[in-house]
Every structure is written in structure tokens, then in C-alpha cells.
N, C-alpha and C positions, 0 to 999 in steps of 0.2 A: 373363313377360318377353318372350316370343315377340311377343305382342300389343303387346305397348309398343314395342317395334323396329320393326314393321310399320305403326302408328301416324305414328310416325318417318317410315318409307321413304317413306308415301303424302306428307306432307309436302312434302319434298325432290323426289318427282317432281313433284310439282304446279309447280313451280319452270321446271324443265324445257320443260314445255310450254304455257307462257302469259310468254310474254316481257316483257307488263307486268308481272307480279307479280315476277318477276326484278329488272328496272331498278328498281322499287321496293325490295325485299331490299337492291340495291346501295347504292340510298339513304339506309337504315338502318343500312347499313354506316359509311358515309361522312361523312356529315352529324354526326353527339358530335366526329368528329376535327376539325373544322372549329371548333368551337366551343373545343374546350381549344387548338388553337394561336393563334387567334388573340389569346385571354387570356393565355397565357405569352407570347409576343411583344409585345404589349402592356404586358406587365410588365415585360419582362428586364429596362431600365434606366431607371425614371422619375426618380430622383433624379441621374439625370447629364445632364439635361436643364431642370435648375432656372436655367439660366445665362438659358435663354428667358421666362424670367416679371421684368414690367415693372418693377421698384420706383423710384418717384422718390425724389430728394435733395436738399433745396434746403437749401443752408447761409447761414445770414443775419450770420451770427459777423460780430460787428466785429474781436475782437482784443482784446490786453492787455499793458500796457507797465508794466513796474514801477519803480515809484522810489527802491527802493538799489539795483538790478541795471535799469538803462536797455537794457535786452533787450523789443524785440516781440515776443510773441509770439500766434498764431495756433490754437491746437486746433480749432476748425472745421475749417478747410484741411488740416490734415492728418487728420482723421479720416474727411474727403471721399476723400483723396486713397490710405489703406489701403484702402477701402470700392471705389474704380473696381478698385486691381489684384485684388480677388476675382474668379473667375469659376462664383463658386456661383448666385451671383444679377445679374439683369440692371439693373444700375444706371445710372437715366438722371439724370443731372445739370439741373435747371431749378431757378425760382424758385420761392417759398410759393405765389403765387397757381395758376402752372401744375400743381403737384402735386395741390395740395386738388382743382382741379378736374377732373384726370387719373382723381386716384381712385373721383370721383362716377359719374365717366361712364363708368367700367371700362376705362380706356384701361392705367391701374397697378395696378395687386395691392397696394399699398400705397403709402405717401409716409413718409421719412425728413425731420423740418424741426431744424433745428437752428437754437436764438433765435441774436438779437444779443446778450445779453450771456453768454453761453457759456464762452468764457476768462476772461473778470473773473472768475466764479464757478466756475469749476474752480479757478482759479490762486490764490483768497484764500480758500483753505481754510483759513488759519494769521487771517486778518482777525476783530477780532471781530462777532458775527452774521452770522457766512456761512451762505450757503444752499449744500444742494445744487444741483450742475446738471441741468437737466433737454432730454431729447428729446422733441420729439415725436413719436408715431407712429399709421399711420393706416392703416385695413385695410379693404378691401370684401367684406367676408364674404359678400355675393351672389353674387359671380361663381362662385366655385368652391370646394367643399368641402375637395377635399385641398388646391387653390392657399392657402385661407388657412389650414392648417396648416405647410404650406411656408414659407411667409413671415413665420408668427409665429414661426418659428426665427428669421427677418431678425433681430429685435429680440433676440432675445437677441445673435444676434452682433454685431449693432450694437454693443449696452452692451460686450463684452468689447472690442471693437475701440478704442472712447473709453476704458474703462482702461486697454489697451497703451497708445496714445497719447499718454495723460495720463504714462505714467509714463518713457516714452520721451521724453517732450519735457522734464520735469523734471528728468530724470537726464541728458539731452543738452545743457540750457541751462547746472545747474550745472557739468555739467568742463569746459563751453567757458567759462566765467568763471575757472572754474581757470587751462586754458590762458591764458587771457587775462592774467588776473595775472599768469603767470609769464612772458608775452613783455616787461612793463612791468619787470622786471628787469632792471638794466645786468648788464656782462658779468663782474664781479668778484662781484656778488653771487651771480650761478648760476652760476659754479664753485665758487663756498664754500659754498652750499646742497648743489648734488652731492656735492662730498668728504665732506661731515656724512652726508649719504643714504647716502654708498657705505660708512662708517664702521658705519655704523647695519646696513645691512645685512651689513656682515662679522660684526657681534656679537652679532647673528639668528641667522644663519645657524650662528655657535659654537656658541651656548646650542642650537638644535636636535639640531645636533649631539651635544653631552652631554648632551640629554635621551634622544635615542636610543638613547647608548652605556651610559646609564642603563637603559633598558629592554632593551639588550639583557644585560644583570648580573641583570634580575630573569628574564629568557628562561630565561637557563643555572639558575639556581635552579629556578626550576621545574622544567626537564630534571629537574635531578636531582633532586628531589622524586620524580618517574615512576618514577623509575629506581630508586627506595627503595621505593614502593608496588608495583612490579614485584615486589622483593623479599623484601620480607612477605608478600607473598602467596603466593609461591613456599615461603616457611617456613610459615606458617597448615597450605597442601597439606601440606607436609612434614611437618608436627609431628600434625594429624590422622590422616594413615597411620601414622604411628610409634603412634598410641597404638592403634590398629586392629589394629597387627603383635605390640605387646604382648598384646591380649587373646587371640590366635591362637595366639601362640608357649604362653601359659601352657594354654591349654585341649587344646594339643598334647602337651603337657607333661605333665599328667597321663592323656590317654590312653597315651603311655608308658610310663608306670608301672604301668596297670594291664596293660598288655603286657608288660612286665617280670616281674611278677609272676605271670603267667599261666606264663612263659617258664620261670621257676624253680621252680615249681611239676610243670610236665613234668619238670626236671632233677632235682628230690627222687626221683619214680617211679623214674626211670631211676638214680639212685644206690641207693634204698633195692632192688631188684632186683637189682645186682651184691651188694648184700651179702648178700639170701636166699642166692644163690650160691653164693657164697665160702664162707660158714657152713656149705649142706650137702656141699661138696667138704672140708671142714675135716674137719667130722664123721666122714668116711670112713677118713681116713689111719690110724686106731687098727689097723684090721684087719688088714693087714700090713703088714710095712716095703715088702715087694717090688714088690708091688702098688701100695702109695702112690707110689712112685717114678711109675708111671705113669700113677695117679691123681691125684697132685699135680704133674706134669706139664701132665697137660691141663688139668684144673680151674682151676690154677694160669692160664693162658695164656687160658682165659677170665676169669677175674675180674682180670686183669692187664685184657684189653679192654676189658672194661665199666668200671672203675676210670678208664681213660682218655678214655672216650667220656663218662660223667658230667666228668671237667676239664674236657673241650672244652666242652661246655651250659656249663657254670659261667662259664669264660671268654666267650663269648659274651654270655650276660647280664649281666656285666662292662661287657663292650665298650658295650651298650647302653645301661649305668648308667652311663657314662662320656659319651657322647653329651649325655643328660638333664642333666646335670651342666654341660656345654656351653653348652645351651641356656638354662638358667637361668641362667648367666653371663650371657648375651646378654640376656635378661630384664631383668636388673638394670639392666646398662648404657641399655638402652632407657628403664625407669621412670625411669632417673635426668635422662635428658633431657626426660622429659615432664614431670618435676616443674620444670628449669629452664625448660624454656616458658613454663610458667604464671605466673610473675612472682610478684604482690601477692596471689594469690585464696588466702588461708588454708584456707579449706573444702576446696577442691579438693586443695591443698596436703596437708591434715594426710592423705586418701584414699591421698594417692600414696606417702606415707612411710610409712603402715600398709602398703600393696602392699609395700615396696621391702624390710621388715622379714620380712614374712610368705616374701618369694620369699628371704631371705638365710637364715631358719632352713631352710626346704626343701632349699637344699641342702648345709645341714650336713647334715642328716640323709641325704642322698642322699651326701655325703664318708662318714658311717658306715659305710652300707650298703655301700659300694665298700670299706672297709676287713675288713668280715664276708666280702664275696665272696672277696677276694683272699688272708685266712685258710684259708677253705674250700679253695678252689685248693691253696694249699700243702701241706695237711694229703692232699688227695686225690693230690699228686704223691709225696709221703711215703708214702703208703700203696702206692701204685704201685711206688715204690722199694722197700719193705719186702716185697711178694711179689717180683717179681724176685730180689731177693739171698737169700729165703727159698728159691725155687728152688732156686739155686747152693748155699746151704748148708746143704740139706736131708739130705746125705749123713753131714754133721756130726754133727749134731743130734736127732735126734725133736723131743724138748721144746725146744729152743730154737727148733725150726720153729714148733710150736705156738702157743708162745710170744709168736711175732712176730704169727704168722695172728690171735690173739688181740686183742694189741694193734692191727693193724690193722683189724680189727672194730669196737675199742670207738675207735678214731680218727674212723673212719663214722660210726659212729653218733651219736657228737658233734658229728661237720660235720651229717650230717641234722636233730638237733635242733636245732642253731641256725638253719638257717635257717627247719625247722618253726615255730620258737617266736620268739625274738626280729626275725629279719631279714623275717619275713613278715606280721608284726606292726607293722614297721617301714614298711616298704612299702604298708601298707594306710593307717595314718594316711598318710603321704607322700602319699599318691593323693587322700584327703580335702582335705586342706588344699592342693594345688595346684588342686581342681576350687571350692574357698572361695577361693579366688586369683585363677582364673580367673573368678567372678563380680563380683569386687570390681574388677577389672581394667575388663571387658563396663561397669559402671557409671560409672566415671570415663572410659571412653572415648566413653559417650555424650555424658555433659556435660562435658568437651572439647569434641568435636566442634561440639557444639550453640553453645558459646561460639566456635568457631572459626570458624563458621560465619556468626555476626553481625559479628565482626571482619573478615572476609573481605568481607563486601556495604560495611561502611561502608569497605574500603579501596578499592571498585569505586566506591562515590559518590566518593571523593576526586579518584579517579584519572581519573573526567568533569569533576569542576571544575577539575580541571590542565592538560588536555586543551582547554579555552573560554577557562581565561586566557590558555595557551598563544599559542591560535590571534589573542583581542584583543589581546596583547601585539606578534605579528609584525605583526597590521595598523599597531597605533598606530606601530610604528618604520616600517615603512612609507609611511604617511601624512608623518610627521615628517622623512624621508629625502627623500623626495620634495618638500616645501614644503622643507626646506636647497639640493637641488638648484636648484627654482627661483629663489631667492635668489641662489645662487652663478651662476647666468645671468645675472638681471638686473646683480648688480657686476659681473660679468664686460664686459657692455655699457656700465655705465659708466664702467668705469676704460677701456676704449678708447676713447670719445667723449673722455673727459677728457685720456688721452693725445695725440689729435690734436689737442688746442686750438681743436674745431669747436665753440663757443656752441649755434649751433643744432639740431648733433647731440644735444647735451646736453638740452637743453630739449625734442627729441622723447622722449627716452629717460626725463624726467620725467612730462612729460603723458600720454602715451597718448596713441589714438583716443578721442576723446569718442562717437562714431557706435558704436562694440563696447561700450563700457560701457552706452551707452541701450541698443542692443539687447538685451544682459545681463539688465539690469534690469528692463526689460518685459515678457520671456519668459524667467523664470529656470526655469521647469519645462517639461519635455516628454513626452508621454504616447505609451506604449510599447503597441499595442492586441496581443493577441495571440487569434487566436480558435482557439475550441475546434469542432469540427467545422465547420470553416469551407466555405462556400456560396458558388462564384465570380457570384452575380450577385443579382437579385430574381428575373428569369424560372426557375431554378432552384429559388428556395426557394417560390415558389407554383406550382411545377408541382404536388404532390400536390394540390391543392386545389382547381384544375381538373382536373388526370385523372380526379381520383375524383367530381367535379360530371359530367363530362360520360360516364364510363361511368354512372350514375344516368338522366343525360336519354335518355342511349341508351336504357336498359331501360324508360324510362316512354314515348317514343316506339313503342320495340317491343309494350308494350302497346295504344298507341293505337291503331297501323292495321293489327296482327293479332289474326283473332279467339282467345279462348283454349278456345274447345268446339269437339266436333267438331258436323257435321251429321249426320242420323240415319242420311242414306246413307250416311255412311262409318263411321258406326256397328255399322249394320246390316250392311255388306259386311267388316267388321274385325273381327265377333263383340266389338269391348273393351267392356268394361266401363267403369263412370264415374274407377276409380283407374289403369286401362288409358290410358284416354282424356286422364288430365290428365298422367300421365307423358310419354308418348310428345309430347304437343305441345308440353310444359315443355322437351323434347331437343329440338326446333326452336329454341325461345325461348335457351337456353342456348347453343346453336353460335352462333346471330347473334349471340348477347352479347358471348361471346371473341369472334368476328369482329372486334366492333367496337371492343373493347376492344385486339385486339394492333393493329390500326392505328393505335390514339391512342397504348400506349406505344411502338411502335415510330418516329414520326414524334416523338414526343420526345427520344430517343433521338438519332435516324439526322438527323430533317429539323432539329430546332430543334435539337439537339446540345447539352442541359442536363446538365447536370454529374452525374454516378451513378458513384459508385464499386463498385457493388454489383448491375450491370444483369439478372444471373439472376431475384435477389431481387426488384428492381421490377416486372419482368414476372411473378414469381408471385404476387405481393401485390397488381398486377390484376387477375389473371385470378380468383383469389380474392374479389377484391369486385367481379367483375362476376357469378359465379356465388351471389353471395350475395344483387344489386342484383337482378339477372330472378328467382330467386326469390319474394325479397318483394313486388317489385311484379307476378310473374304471378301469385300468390297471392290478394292484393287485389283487380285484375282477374275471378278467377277465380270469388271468393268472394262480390264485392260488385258486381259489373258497372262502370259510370260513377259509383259512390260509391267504388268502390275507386280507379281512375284518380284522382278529387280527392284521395282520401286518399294517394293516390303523389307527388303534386306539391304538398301539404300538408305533409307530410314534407320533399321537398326544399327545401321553405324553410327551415322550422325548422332544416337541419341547414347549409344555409349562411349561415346569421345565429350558430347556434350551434355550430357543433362546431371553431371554434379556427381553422379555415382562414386568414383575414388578420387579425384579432386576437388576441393571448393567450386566455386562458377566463380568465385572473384580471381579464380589464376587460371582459368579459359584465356584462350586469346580476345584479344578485342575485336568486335567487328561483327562476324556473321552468328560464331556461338553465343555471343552475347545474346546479339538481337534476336536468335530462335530459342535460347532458354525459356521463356515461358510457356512457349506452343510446345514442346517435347511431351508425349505422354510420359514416359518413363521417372519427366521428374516429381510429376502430382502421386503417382505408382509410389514407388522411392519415397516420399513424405510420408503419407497416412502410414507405410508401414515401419518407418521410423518411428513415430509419434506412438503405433501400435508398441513399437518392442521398447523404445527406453522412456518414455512418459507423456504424460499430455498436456499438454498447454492452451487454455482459450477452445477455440473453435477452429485451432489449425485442424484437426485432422479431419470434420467433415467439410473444410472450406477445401481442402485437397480432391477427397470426394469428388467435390460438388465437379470441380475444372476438371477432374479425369472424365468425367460422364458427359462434360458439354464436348466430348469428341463425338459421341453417338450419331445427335440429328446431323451432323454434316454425313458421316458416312451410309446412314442411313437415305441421308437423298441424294449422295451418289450410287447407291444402288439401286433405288427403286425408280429412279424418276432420270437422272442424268445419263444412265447406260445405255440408252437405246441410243441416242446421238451418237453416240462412239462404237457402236455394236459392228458393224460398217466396217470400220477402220481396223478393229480388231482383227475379223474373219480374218479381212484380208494378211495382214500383218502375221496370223496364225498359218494360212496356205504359205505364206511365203518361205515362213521357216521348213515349214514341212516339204518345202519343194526342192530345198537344201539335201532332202537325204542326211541331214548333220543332225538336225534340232525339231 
């Protein structure tokens, strides 16, 4: 790297100290900017200068009089007379023979002749064996290439200009016949014509009216129509979650249960443990009376506890079965809605009343269950009772102590077995059949939903084509409101005309302007242009296409009048090597290139002041293709000597013939430009600085970038690595010219 810098330095001093090779440098600076501004200025506004190009006009028109309407008229003359006020083109008015021979001599860019029988035959269009009418026109395609594309527009505007005219003059002659007739009216007749008119139009104007009030009747229908599909849909939502809340509630429902069951299960333990208890504090009392007293005391006061602490479980699981019981209420109530949703669908139907039966026997059985619990309960508060008063009349008694203790034992034990045996048995089918509940539930909720689902989209289509008649409906009252309005203007004007008793007020307020109806009628449309990445000039939109030609000429100039080897002195005193050597003088070649390159975008910029929305972008998009442009042409140079040079400006043709610059690529010819348009550098050049000056789109302009820069590693390993093979061929190729004496 060292060597290639120092390669470099020797360069740039050499600069320093020989003041021609400087003012030269300068020159290479200076000279590509010269060349792009002149072509953009050149360009900025050729077609607003089309005023200066000669075209004659001789109009020979006799004229045309017709014989049930005694009207002359003229269409030459005035199609003469549209044709002067243009100022697109330079229209000179003379006779056939001066034109013809205007054109010969290139004094005109064309001739416009219009025959003498011109209006006869435009105007007996309706005659039978009519011709069309015909122009002449006349072109000298010698003078100038683009002048006679210029002016083959002439002729097209010509023709549109003769059918304005034509139809302006037809439309102008008949309401002035209009008018005509109606001024041959005495004064009794047009006011009894306008009272009919002004009658006519009151009954216009009504019927609009109730056609209006018409459409506004079907307006509000349709409202409400929205307002109904609002609402179904709003039930659809609602009636899917309901069946979604059913299948939740049930599958809730029997986890439950088996929590329940789990719940009373613990409470069995816990009763069946107070009665080991009890039974062996029973046991004891035989021993002594005295003793018992105090063993049946305590004993006593525990199994009184425990006695009551199995209630409270008992109750509890109660409380819970009571809950479930709730719930399944709520179940019911829910399936029974789902079933009214569904209307006419018998299938679905017969699902939900199988659910509705299934969820009513569960909670009978869950009503049982609650009625064993709340058995059980009593029977444990009874026994509770029966040791407490067993207590108290234990003094009484022995055996009638026993007795009780007894009985409430075999009390226990018969609450334990029922809910061991029947109630837990109870509970477990219960838990089945709610979890065969909650599946049947999960199935009709799908297809529901699934049906809900399709009704719901086709109430969304309805609810768009409500939504478009809607909206045709307000215009059409609108339009129709509008033309009543205008009606109730025009009576309006002439029930005043009529009220002042002015005739002639009257008869303008029939007639019209004949001059706005021609107009009308000859330009009934107008065209609205609106551009898309819009370009304030031509010198703008062909700036890329000079910048990027004349950074190219720059880099091939640069080639021409510096050499790209070193000498062996400076070889020899710079130790570099031959990839040493091509680098470091490629860095000379490379700074003069930007050099020359930011003077040409900058003087675009700053001096011609072309339009860049995007002026960062442009300046890196050349500095990019002038690092790309010296590249490949000092590569060429380096590789091929004076073969390479041809091949650099061999190239430059090719790429401004073809790479898009003033014509499309789609009107290239076919065949070779086609197929080498994408390999062009000039035209990824040409993009990015387009994209830079009227706007940006996507990723075009660094996708542009990217293909200008994939030109590098190719000519980067024709330098470095491919030269030497052809080094050989060069020399010689180079002595040969030189042997010439010529080259």
C-alpha cells in the first residue's frame, strides 16, 4: 500500500513543478463541463420555441350557401382564422402558388392549402354522394430532422382544428336560425310560447322533484336496511358466544362435580374418624360409673367436636351442590336460546334438544343429591344433639346413656353408608354424563359457529351493496335536485321577463347565446393532465444523459493525453511493482475524474439550476459513475494501449445510441440494442440520477447503484491480473504504429 501512495505522491508533485502539465490537468478538468452544459441549455426548452418554425396557409375556400337555410357560410376562413390565433406554430398566411413554392425552397417547414370546394363538401355531408373533405399538406423533410417531426404534429392539429370548426360552425348557424325564427314571431305569439315554456318547465321541475322525494323514500329504506344488518350481526356475534359460553359453562360443570365429590369424600374420612371415637369412649364408660363421668365428659366433648366439624364439610359440599345446580340452570336457559337461534335447521335442532334433556336429567339428579346431603346434615345435627343431652342425662341413666350413644352410632354409620354407597355413586354417573354433555355441547357449538360464521360474511357482502346503492342513490337525488334547481332559475327568469311585458327580454331568455352553445359543442371535453414525477423543463429531464456522456468523455479524454505506465525511472526509484504501479496511477486518474465530474454536477446544479429534488443523491450517483467510467476506460488504455482507447469511444457510441438517454428502449431497434441494454453503464448512470432529480420510488435508485458498481471487479481483474497475457501483443501492436511514422 505504501508503494501505491507514493506512486500517487510522485504524480501530484509532478503537477507542481511543470506548469504546462497543470494548465493542462486544468483543462481536463474543465473542458466534459463545457460539453454537458452546453447540451442541457440547449435542450431546456426546444418545444416552446416551435412558434419560430415557418408553416404556410393558403386558403382557396370559395364558400357555401345553402338552399333551405340562405346562410353563407365559410369553413376555410375560419379555420384560417383558429389556425393564426395558435402560437405553437408560425403561421404565415399566402396564396397556393407562394406556399408550394415556399416549401421547395425551404423558406416553410411546410404548407397548409385548403381547395376551393371545401365548405360545399364539409357542409353536404347529409347530400347524396358526398365526399369527404380534404387538406392539403406539404412537408420538406430535408431541411430538418426534428423540424419535420414538429410539424407533422401541424397536421394533426390542423385536422382537430377543421373539426372544432366544422362543428362550431354547425352548431353556431343552426341556433342562430333558431334565434332567427323566433325574432320572425309577432308579439302575441312569444308570450304564448313563453307561458307554454314556463308551464312546461313548472311540470319538469315537479316531476324532478318527486322523483327525488322518490329516491329520497328509497334512501331511508335502505338506512334501514344497515341498520338491520348492523343488527344481525350484532345477534350472529351474540348467539356464537352464547353457544361457546354453553359449552364452557357445561365442561365447568362437571369439573365440579368431580370436585365435589372429591370434597365429600374427605368429609366421609372425617365423619367415619369421629365415630372410631365415639365408639371407643363408649366402650369405656362400663368401667366405672365415677370415672365415666369424667370420661364421658371429655370423650363426650370430643366427639360432640368432631360430630360438628363433619356438619360443617357436609354443609359446605351442599353449598357447592347448590352452586352446580345454579349453573345448570343457567345452562338450560342458554341451550334454550341457542336452539331459538337456529330457526328451520332440524339437524342442529334435534343436537340441542338432546343437550337441553341431557342437562335437565343432571340436574335432577344433582336436586337428589342435594336432598341425601341435607338428610345427612340432619341426621349429623341429631346426633350432635343426642350426645350433648346424653351428657346432661348421663346421671340419670347408665343404659339409657348407652342407649343413645348407641343409637347415635348406628345414626353415623347410616349417614356414612349413604353417601359411601348411593350418593357417591350418584355423583360419579353425574360427572359422566355432564363430561358426555359437555361434548355434545363443544359439537353443536362448532357447527354453530361454522354456520354463524357464513351468515355473518354474507351479512358483510349485503351490508357493501347498501353501502354503493346508498351512496348512487344520494348522487342521483342530487343530480335530479340540481337540474329542478336549474329549471326553477330559468322560470324564474321568465316569469320576470313576462311580468315586465319586455318582448325582447323574453326572446333572449328563449334563445340563448348561439356563440356558448357552438362553443359547447365543439369542445365538449377537456383534458385534465396530471403528472407523475413531474420534470419542470426538457433541460432537466436530459440532464442525466449529458452528465453522464460527458463524465464518460471526460475519462476517455483522460485517457488520451495521460500516459497510464510508469517510466522505468520511476519505477526503479519507487521499488513498485506492475500492481503497485497500475494502482497508484489509477489514484491520479480517479481524483481528476471526481474533479471533473463534481464541476459538471455542480454547474448543474448551481449555474444551469435544473430541477433535483434530491441533490445529495445526484452528486453521489456521479461520483459513482465517474469512478466506475475511469476505471474502465483506464483499464482498456492499460490493457490494450490505442486499441483500448478505440474500444472506449466505441463503447461511447454504442451507449448513446442505446442506453435510453433521448429515446425510450422500447423504440431501440430490435435485436443487438435490445439485448445489450442492460449491460450499458450509461443506463444504471442515467437512473440513479433521474430518480435523484424528479423523485424516488422503492429501492430503484440504490438497485441502480448497486449494477453501476458490479462493473468494477470485472475491470478491476482486467487490470490487475488479465494484462499481462496481452502485454505481448500490445508492445508489439504499439512499435507497429510507431513504425508507421503516421500514429
Amino acid at each position: 500500500m505504501s508503494r501505491v501512495l507514493e506512486v500517487a505522491r510522485r504524480d501530484f508533485l509532478a503537477l507542481r513543478h511543470n506548469v504546462i502539465a497543470l494548465v493542462v490537468c486544468v483543462g481536463l478538468v474543465v473542458v466534459p463541463s463545457f460539453y454537458a452544459w452546453f447540451n442541457i441549455a440547449g435542450a431546456w426548452d426546444p418545444y416552446g420555441s416551435t412558434g419560430n418554425l415557418k408553416v404556410a396557409l393558403a386558403n382557396s375556400d370559395e364558400g357555401y350557401k345553402g338552399e333551405l337555410v340562405p346562410v353563407e357560410l365559410n369553413v376555410g376562413d375560419r379555420v384560417v382564422a383558429r389556425l393564426r390565433q395558435s402560437d405553437k406554430v408560425g403561421y404565415v398566411v399566402c396564396d397556393e402558388d407562394q406556399a408550394l413554392e415556399g416549401v421547395r425552397s425551404g423558406e416553410y417547414y411546410a404548407a397548409i392549402v385548403i381547395p376551393r370546394d371545401f365548405s360545399r363538401k364539409i357542409l353536404g355531408i347529409l347530400s347524396p354522394g358526398a365526399t369527404k373533405a380534404q387538406v392539403s399538406y406539404y412537408s420538406n423533410d430535408k431541411k430538418n430532422a426534428i423540424g419535420k417531426i414538429v410539424t407533422g404534429k401541424v397536421s394533426t392539429s390542423v385536422q382537430e382544428e377543421i373539426d372544432s370548426s366544422f362543428a362550431d360552425a354547425v352548431t353556431q348557424v343552426g341556433a342562430s336560425v333558431l334565434q332567427d325564427l323566433g325574432s320572425y314571431l309577432d308579439d302575441d305569439q312569444t308570450t304564448r310560447l313563453a307561458s307554454s315554456f314556463e308551464g312546461l318547465l313548472a311540470r319538469s321541475s315537479q316531476s324532478l322533484r318527486q322523483a327525488s322525494g322518490t329516491l329520497q323514500s328509497y334512501q331511508a329504506v335502505v338506512d334501514s336496511l344497515q341498520g338491520l344488518m348492523g343488527s344481525a350481526d350484532a345477534l350472529l356475534a351474540g348467539t356464537q358466544g352464547d353457544g361457546g359460553t354453553l359449552a364452557q359453562s357445561l365442561s365447568q360443570a362437571a369439573g365440579g362435580v368431580r370436585g365435589l365429590g372429591g370434597g365429600l369424600e374427605d368429609a366421609g374420612t372425617t365423619v367415619s374418624s369421629s365415630l372410631q371415637r365415639g365408639a371407643s369412649s363408649l366402650d369405656g364408660v362400663s368401667s366405672a360409673l365415677d370415672s365415666a363421668y369424667k370420661t364421658l365428659d371429655g370423650q363426650g366433648s370430643d366427639l360432640s367436636d368432631g360430630l360438628a366439624k363433619a356438619k360443617a364439610e357436609v354443609d359446605q359440599r351442599r353449598a357447592d351442590l347448590q352452586a352446580l345446580s345454579d349453573d345448570l340452570d343457567g345452562s338450560d336457559t342458554l341451550s334454550a336460546q341457542l336452539e331459538d337461534s337456529l330457526g328451520d335447521d332440524a339437524a342442529r335442532l334435534q343436537d340441542v334438544r338432546q343437550l337441553r334433556l341431557t342437562i335437565q336429567g343432571l340436574n335432577r339428579r344433582v336436586s337428589s343429591a342435594l336432598d341425601d346431603l341435607g338428610q345427612l346434615s340432619d341426621a349429623l345435627q341429631e346426633a350432635i344433639d343426642d350426645v350433648d343431652g346424653s351428657r346432661r342425662d348421663a346421671t340419670g341413666s347408665k343404659a339409657e346413656l348407652e342407649g343413645l350413644v348407641a343409637d347415635a352410632k348406628d345414626q353415623l354409620s347410616s349417614g356414612l353408608s349413604t353417601w359411601q354407597g348411593e350418593l357417591g355413586q350418584s355423583l360419579g354417573s353425574l360427572a359422566d354424563d355432564m363430561e358426555e354433555a359437555a361434548g355434545k355441547a363443544d359439537s353443536v357449538s362448532s357447527q354453530a359457529s361454522s354456520a354463524i360464521q357464513g351468515a355473518q360474511g354474507k351479512v358483510a357482502d349485503a351490508t357493501s351493496g347498501l353501502d354503493g346503492m346508498g351512496q348512487t342513490l344520494r348522487e342521483a337525488r342530487a343530480r335530479l335536485d340540481s337540474a329542478a334547481d336549474r329549471m326553477d332559475a330559468t322560470r324564474a327568469s321568465l316569469d320576470e321577463a313576462l311580468a315586465s311585458a319586455d318582448v325582447d327580454r323574453v326572446r333572449a331568455v328563449l334563445s340563448g347565446d348561439p356563440a356558448d352553445l357552438a362553443d359547447f359543442v365543439s369542445s365538449p371535453v377537456s383534458l385534465q393532465r396530471d403528472a407523475v414525477f413531474p420534470v419542470q423543463n426538457n433541460g432537466s429531464a436530459m440532464a442525466p444523459f449529458y452528465t453522464t456522456l460527458a463524465i464518460w468523455v471526460g475519462a476517455v479524454i483522460l485517457c488520451a493525453l495521460v500516459r497510464t505506465g510508469l517510466s522505468p525511472e520511476v519505477l526503479r526509484r519507487t521499488g513498485a511493482r506492475p500492481r503497485h504501479a497500475y494502482l497508484g496511477r489509477l489514484a491520479f486518474f480517479a481524483v481528476v475524474g471526481l474533479a471533473q465530474t463534481t464541476l459538471v454536477l455542480l454547474g448543474d446544479l448551481f449555474f444551469l439550476r435544473i430541477q433535483c429534488l434530491h441533490p445529495w443523491l445526484f452528486l453521489l450517483a456521479g461520483w459513482l459513475a465517474s469512478l466506475v467510467f475511469v476505471n474502465l476506460t483506464f483499464a482498456l488504455t492499460a490493457s490494450f494501449g490505442d486499441v483500448g482507447k478505440a474500444i472506449a469511444v466505441f463503447l461511447m457510441v454504442i451507449q448513446v445510441a442505446g442506453s435510453g438517454g433521448t429515446f425510450p428502449r422500447e423504440m431501440l431497434p430490435s435485436g443487438f440494442f435490445q439485448a445489450a441494454y442492460p449491460f450499458l453503464p450509461f443506463v444504471h448512470a442515467e437512473k440513479a440520477m433521474r430518480c435523484a432529480i424528479a423523485g424516488l420510488w422503492g429501492a430503484d435508485y440504490w438497485l441502480a447503484l448497486a449494477r453501476l458498481l458490479a462493473f468494477l471487479p470485472p475491470t478491476l481483474l482486467l487490470g490487475l491480473l488479465l494484462r499481462k497475457p496481452v502485454a505481448r501483443l500490445t508492445s508489439w501492436m504499439e512499435r507497429s504504429l510507431e513504425s508507421t511514422r503516421l500514429m
